[in-house]
VOGU-3710 file (C-alpha; in Angstrom, 3 decimals, decimal comma):
1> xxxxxxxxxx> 0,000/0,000/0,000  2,558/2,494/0,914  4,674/2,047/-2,683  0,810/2,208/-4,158  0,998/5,834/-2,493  4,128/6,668/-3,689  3,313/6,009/-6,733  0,367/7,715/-7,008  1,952/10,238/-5,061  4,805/10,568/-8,287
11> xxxxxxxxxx> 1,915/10,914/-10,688  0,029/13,686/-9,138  3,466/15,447/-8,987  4,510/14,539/-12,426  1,199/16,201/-13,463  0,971/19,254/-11,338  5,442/20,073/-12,958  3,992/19,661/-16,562  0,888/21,929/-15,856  3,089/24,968/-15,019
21> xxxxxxxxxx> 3,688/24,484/-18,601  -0,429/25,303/-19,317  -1,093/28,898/-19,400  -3,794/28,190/-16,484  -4,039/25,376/-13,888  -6,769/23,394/-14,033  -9,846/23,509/-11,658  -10,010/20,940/-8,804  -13,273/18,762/-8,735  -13,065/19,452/-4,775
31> xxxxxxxxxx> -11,140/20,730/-2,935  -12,092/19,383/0,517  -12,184/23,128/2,334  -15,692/24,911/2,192  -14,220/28,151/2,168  -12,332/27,197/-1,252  -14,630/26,917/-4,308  -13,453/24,544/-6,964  -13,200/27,268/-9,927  -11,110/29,493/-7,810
41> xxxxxxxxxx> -8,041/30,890/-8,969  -6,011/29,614/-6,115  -7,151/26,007/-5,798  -4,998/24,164/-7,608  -2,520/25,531/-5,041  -4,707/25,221/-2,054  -4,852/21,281/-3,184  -1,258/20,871/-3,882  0,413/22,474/-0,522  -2,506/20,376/1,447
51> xxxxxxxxxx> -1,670/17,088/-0,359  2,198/17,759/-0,020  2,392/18,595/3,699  3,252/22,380/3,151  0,091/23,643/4,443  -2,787/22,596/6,540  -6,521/24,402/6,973  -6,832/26,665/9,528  -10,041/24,071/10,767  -10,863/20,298/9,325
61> xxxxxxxxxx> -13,611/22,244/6,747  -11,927/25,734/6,637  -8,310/27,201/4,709  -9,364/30,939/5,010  -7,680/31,721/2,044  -8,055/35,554/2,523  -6,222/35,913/5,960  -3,280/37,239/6,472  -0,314/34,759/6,355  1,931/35,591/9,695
71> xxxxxxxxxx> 5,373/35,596/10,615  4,821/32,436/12,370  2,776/30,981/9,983  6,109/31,217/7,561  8,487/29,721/9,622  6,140/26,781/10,184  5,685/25,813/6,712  9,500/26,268/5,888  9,547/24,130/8,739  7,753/21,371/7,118
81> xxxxxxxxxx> 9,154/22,287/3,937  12,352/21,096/5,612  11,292/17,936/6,643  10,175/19,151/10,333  13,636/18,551/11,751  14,854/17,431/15,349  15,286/21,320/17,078  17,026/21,570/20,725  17,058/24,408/23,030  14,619/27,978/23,297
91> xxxxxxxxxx> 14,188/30,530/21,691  15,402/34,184/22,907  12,063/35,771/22,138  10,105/37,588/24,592  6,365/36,962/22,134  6,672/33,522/21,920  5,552/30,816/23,977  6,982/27,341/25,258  4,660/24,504/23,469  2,796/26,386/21,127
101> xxxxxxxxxx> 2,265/25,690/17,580  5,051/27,204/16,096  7,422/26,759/18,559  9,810/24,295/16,695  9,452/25,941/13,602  10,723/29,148/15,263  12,974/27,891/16,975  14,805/26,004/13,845  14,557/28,986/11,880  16,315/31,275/14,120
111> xxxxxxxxxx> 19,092/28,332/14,733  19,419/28,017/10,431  19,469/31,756/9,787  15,870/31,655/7,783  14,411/34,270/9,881  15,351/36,644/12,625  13,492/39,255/15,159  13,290/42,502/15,292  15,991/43,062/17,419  14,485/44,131/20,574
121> xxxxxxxxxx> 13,214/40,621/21,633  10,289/40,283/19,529  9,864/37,601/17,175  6,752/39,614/15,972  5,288/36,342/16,384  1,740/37,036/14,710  2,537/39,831/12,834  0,742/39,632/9,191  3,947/38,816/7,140  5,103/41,785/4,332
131> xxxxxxxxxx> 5,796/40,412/0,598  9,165/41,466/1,247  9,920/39,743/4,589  8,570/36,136/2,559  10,700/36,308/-0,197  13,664/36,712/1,875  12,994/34,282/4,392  12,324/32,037/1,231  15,683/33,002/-0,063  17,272/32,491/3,116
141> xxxxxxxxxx> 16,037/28,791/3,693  17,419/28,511/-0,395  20,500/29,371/1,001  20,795/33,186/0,209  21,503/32,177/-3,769  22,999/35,427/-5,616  19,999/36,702/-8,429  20,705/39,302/-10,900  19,328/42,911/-10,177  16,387/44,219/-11,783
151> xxxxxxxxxx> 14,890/47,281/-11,723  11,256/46,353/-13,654  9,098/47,207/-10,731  7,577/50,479/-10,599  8,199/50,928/-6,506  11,724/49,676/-6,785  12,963/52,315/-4,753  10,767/51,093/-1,766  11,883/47,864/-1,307  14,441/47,407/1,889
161> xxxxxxxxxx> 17,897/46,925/1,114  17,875/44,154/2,806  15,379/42,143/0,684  16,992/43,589/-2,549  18,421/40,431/-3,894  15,723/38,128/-2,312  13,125/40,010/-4,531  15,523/39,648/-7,477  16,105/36,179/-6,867  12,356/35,634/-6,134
171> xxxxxxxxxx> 11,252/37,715/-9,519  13,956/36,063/-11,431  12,780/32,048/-10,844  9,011/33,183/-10,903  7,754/32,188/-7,846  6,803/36,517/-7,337  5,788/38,717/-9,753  4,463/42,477/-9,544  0,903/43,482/-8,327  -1,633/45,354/-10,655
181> xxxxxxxxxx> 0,140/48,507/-12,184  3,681/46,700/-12,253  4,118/47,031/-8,406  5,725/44,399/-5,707  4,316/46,174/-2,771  7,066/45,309/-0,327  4,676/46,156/2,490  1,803/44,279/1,149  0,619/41,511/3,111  0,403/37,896/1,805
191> xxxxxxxxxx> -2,865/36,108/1,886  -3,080/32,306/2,546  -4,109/31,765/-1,111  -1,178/33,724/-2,368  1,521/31,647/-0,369  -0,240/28,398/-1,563  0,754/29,964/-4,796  4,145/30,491/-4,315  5,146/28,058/-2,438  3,154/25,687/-5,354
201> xxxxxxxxxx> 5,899/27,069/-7,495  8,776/26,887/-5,364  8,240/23,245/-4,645  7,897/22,049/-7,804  10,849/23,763/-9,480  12,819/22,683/-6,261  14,301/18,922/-6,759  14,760/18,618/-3,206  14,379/20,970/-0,521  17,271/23,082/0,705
211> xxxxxxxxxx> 17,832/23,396/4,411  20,722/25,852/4,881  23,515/25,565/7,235  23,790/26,989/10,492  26,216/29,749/10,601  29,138/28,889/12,823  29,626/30,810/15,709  32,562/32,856/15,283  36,120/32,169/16,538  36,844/34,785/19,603
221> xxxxxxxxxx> 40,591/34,606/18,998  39,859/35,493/14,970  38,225/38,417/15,818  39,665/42,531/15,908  36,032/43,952/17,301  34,503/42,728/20,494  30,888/43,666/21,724  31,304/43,825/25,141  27,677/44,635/26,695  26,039/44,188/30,562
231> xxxxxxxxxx> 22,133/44,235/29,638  19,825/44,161/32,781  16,881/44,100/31,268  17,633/42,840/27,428  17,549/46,426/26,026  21,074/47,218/25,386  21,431/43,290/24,396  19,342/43,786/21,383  21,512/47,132/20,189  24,966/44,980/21,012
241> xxxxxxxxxx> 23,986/42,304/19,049  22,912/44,559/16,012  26,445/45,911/16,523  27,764/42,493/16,261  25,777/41,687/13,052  26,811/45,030/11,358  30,499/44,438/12,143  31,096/40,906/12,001  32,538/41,237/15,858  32,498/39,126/18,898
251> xxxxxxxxxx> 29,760/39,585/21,649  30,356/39,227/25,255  27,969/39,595/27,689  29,078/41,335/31,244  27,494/38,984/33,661  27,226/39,590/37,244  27,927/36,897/39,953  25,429/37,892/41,439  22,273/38,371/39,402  20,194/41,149/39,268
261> xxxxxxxxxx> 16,800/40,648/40,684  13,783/42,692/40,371  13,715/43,993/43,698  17,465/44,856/42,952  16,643/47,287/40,205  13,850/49,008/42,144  14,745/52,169/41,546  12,340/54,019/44,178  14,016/52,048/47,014  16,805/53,705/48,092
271> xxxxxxxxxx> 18,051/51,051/49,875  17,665/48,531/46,469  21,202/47,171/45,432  21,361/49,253/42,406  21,135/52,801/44,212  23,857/51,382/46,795  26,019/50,555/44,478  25,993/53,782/42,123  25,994/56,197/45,368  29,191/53,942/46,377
281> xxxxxxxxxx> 32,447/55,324/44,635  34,206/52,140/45,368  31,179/50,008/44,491  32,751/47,042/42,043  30,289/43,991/41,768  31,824/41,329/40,653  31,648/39,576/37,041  31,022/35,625/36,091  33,557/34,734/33,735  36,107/36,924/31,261
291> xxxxxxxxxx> 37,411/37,753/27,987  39,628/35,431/26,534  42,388/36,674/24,437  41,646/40,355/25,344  44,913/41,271/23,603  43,819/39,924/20,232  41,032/43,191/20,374  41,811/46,699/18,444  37,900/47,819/19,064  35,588/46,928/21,901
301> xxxxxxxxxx> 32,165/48,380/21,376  30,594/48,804/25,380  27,241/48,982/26,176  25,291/49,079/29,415  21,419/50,948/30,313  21,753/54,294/32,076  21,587/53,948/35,777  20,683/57,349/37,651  22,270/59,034/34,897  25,467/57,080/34,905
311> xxxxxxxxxx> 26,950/53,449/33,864  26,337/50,767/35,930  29,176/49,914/38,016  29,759/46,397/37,107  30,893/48,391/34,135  33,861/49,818/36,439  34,520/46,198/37,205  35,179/45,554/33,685  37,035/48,204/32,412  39,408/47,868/35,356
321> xxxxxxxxxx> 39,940/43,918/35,026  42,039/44,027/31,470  44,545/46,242/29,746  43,255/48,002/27,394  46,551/50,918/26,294  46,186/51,497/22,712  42,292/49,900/22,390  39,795/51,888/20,270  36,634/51,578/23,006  33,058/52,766/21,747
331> xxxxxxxxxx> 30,526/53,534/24,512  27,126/53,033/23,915  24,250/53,318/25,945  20,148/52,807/26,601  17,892/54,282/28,037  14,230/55,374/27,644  14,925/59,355/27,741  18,886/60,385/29,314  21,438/60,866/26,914  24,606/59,576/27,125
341> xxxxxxxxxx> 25,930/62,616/28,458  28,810/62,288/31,436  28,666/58,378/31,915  30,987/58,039/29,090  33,619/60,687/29,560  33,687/59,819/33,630  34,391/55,885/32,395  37,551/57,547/30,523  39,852/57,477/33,649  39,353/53,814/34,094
351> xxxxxxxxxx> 41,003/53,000/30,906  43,264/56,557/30,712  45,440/55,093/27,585  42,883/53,812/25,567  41,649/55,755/22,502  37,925/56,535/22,972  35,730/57,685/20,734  31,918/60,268/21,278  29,340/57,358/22,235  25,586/56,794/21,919
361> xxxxxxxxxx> 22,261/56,785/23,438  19,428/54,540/21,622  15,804/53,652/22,542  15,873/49,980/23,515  13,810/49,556/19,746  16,076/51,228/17,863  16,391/48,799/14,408  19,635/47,610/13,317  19,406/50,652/10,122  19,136/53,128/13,022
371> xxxxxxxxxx> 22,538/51,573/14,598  24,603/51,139/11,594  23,995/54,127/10,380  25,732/55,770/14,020  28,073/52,834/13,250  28,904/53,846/9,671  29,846/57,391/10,793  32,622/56,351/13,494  36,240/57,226/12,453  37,019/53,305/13,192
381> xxxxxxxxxx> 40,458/51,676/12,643  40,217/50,503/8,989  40,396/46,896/9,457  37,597/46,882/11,726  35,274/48,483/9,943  33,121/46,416/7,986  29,991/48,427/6,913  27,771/48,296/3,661  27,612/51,693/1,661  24,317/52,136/2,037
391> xxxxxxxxxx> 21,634/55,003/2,043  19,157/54,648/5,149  15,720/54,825/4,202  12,418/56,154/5,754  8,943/55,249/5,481  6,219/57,482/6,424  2,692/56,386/6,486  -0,085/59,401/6,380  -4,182/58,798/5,882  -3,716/59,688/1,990
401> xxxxxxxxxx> -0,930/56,925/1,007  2,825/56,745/2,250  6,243/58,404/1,431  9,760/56,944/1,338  12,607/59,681/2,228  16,359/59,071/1,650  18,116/60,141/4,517  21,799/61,952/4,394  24,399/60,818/7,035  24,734/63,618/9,412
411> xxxxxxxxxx> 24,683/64,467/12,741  21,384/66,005/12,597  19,708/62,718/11,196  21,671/60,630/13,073  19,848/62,316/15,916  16,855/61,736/14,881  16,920/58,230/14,161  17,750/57,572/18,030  13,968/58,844/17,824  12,115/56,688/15,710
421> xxxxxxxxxx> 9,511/54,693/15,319  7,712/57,824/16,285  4,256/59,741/15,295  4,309/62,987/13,954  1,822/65,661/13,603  2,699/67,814/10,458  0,956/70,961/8,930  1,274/73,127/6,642  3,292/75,764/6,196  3,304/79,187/3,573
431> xxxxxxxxxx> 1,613/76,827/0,943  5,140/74,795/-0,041  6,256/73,172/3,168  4,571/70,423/5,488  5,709/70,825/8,953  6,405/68,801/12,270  7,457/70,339/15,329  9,882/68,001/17,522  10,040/67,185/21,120  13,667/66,641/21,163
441> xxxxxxxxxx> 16,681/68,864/19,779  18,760/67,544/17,210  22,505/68,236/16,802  23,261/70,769/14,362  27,074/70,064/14,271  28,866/70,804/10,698  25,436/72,448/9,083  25,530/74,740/6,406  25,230/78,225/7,457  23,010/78,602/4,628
451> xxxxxxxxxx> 20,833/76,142/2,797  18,643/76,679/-0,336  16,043/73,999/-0,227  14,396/72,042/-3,478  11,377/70,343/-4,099  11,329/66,946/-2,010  14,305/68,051/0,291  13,526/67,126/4,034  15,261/69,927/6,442  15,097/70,811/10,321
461> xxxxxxxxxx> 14,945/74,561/10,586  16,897/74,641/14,127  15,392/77,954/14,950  12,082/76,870/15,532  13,407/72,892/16,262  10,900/71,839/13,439  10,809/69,330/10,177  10,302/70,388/7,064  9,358/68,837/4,017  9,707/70,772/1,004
471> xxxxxxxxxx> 6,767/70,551/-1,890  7,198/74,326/-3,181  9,893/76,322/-4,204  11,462/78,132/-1,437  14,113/80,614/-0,702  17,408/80,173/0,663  17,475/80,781/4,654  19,973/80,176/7,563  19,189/77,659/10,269  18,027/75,360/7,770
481> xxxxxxxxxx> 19,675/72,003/7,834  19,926/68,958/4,647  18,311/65,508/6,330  17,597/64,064/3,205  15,060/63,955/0,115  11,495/62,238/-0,915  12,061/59,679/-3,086  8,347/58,660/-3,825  5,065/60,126/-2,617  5,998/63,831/-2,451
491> xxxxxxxxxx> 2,524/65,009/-4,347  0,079/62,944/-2,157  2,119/63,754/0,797  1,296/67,764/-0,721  -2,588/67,105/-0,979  -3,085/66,670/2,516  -5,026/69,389/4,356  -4,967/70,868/7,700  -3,009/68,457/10,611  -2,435/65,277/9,595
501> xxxxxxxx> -0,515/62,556/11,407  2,294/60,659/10,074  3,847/57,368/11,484  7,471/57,735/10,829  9,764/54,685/10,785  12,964/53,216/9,027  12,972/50,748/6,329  13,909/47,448/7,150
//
């Protein structure tokens, strides 16, 4: 009986390759879901993924072709697409839960590079998945193949530079094409129906399914740039390890002997361990573990959360446990409003010789674009420095449609990154200028004294500490400063009247 399946198995198979031949697939008799009419346009695919294991109905009766595929939904069928594999270990995400589902497929995906979070924890675990994000986690499990770059989509431009050569690759062996007036609508989201679809023609033009290899960890004593980070709450872990990913470096996480507790870190207790220890000068808790091979280190990237306005002082402990004469160290810091400000230059006498350069303050969210971009601007030693030229892109999402803004690297948009994913409430201003005034200053440092704006150039005016987006000709004034330009979706940004809000976010 079982070689009777297999070989009817090999015929249905056989039939379904030569069909993509057809210029239509064939309608179904039945499908066997109530919600999926025979005639449908997606059935064939519906049927296929069902009979092949790739995807299962949402009920015994029911596919609910029209929902939202999610970001767990993905990983699970690339998990069976894979052969459901033996996984071991947990997951480091905060959204998803021991047991469930999808926890295997998760798990395995994160392990094989397929898929990653956000960087802040989240797995964005039922988050409706972008046409973007699935064809690069599709290209990932196909093990990143190179694709040739096109430029036949009329949004081009808006696609993440991330997901540039998944979309090529993806576009290139037909298993994605463009949407309605040649669009790929990166941020569309993918119905059920359309990933039967896809994944329909994936499988079949796949001989066997590719499961890609985990990446090895990297060698500590091969390494020039250490991440060196104490994380008490898992915000400055997720902006170390985009560090690490952006540089290629080490990561080492400061961990006390003594573990934090919650009690420890309550911050309206006086008498709670942390506010001891950073009222005590000499106040040095001790660390589990070290750094091997510290010597074999030219750049040590150090990051800890803001504690009463200064560094934690397990961070002492660390600096003053290794010699670091002659190391490049790059403080970097969390926190949900303080700056930076004195905790990195007071750290400077523990560590007198070494060569340090300005740190940086992000928001526990910040996305890895945010980080590299701060990254990209450091006057690192050459050898360590390891960053893609590339331009760092906004997105921002208004009532009448969206806009995508190319950002300059400069001190003033560096700045504001540290800010986003943020709201804005923009008007207009003198009929050729959409305004947003901000809550926090921006640095100003190296601006033109002078700046004549043109249409689609994005500005701060520092006098007034507002954004401007240019739609109108304009003079030349001081205090205005270059962030970047619109790239797409100046005029319907233009057409909207009175205040309007605007979500405001990078491109990822």
């Amino acid at each position: 009986m079982r070689n009777l399946k297999r070989f009817w198995t090999l015929l249905l198979s056989l039939a379904l390759v030569l069909s993509l031949c057809a210029p239509a697939y064939a309608a179904v008799e039945d499908t066997g879901f109530s919600d999926v009419e025979a005639d449908a346009w997606y059935a064939e695919f519906v049927v296929y993924c069902r009979d092949n294991g790739l995807m299962a109905g949402t009920s015994g009766t029911t596919f609910s072709p029209d929902t939202p595929t999610t970001r767990a939904m993905m990983a699970t069928i690339l998990y069976r697409l894979a052969g459901t594999p033996a996984v071991s270990g947990t997951d480091s995400y905060t959204d998803t839960q021991p047991g469930a589902w999808y926890s295997d497929a998760v798990l395995w995906a994160s392990q094989n590079g397929v898929v990653s979070g956000y960087g802040n924890g989240l797995f964005g675990t039922d988050d409706p998945l972008t046409r973007e994000q699935m064809a690069t986690m599709l290209w990932r499990y196909s093990g990143s193949p190179s694709a040739n770059a096109g430029s036949d989509f009329a949004d081009e431009s808006s696609i993440a530079s991330w997901a540039d050569t998944a979309v090529d690759w993806a576009r290139e062996n037909g298993y994605m094409g463009g949407v309605g007036a040649n669009l790929f609508q990166p941020q569309g989201q993918a119905t059920r129906a359309q990933m039967a679809t896809i994944l329909t023609r994936y499988h079949q033009d796949a001989e066997t399914p590719v499961t890609p290899e985990p990446e090895p960890e990297p060698e500590q004593e091969d390494g020039e740039t250490l991440v060196a980070y104490f994380s008490a709450t898992g915000n400055t872990e997720g902006i170390a390890q985009h560090i690490q990913t952006i540089l290629d470096a080490d990561l080492y996480e400061i961990v006390p002997e003594d573990p934090y507790t919650s009690e420890d870190l309550n911050y309206s207790n006086n008498d709670c361990r942390a506010n001891q220890e950073q009222n005590n000068p000499n106040a040095r808790p001790a660390i589990s573990g070290s750094v091997e091979n510290m010597e074999d280190y030219d750049v040590v990237f150090l990051g800890y959360p803001i504690w009463w306005g200064q560094a934690p002082k397990i961070i002492y402990t660390f600096l003053e446990s290794y010699d670091l004469d002659g190391v490049t160290i790059v403080p970097f810091c969390t926190s949900g409003s303080s700056g930076i400000g004195s905790s990195a230059t007071n750290l400077q006498s523990l560590a007198p010789n070494a060569n340090w350069l300005s740190g940086q303050r992000f928001s526990g969210s910040a996305s890895q674009d945010t980080v590299a971009s701060w990254v990209e601007g450091l006057d690192l030693p050459e050898a360590s420095a390891d960053t893609e030229d590339t331009q760092t892109q906004l997105r921002l999402t208004f009532e009448g449609g969206e806009a995508v803004v190319v950002l300059e690297d400069n001190a003033t948009t560096r700045d504001f990154l540290t800010m986003l994913p943020t709201t804005l409430t923009f008007e207009d201003y003198a009929g050729s200028e959409k305004i947003s005034y901000l809550t926090q200053d921006l640095s100003t440092a190296d601006a033109p004294a002078n700046y004549d704006p043109q249409v689609g150039d994005v500005t701060l005016y520092e006098p007034w500490g507002n954004l401007a987006i240019f739609y109108g000709d304009a003079g030349s004034s001081s205090g205005l400063v270059p962030m970047g330009h619109v790239e797409s979706g100046l005029e319907l940004l233009s057409t909207m009247d009175g205040e309007f809000e605007v979500s405001v976010a990078v491109m990822e």
